[in-house]
C-alpha positions as CSV (number, residue, x, y, z in Angstrom):
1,X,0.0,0.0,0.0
2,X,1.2,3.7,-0.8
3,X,1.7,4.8,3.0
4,X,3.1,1.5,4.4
5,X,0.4,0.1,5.9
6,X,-2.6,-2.5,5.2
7,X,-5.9,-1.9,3.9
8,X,-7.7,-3.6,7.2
9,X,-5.2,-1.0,9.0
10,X,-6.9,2.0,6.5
11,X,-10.3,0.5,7.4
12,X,-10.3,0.3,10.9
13,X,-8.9,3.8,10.9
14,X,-12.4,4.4,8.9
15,X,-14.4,2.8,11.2
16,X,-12.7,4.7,14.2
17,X,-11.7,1.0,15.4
18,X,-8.0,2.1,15.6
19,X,-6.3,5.4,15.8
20,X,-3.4,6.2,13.3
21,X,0.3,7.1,15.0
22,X,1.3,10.3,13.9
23,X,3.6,8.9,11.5
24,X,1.0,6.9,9.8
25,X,-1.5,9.7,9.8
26,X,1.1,12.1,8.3
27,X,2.0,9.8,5.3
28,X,-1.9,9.5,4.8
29,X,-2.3,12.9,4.6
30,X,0.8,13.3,2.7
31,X,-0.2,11.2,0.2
32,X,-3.8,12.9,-0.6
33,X,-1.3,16.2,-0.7
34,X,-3.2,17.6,2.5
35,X,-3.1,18.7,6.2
36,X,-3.9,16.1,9.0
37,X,-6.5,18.4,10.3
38,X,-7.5,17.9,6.8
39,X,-7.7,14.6,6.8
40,X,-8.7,13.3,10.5
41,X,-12.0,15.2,12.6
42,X,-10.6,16.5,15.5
43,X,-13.9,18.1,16.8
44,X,-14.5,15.3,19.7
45,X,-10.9,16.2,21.1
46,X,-10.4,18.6,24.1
């Protein structure tokens, strides 16, 4: 896969079953050429 990881990995992430590292949500984001606020809904943290 493009950013290293597996597709049941990108699902759960989906699903909000597992939460990305910060590496692992910066080569997402990297890879749709956007922000990681861009890409992930921070709205539910504090």
């Amino acid at each position: 896969m493009e950013v290293g990881t597996t597709r049941q990995t990108i699902t759960s992430i989906e699903v909000e079953k597992y939460t990305a590292s910060l590496v692992l949500s910066y080569k997402i984001a990297h890879f749709f050429d956007l922000t990681i606020e861009e890409v992930f809904d921070f709205s539910d943290v504090e």
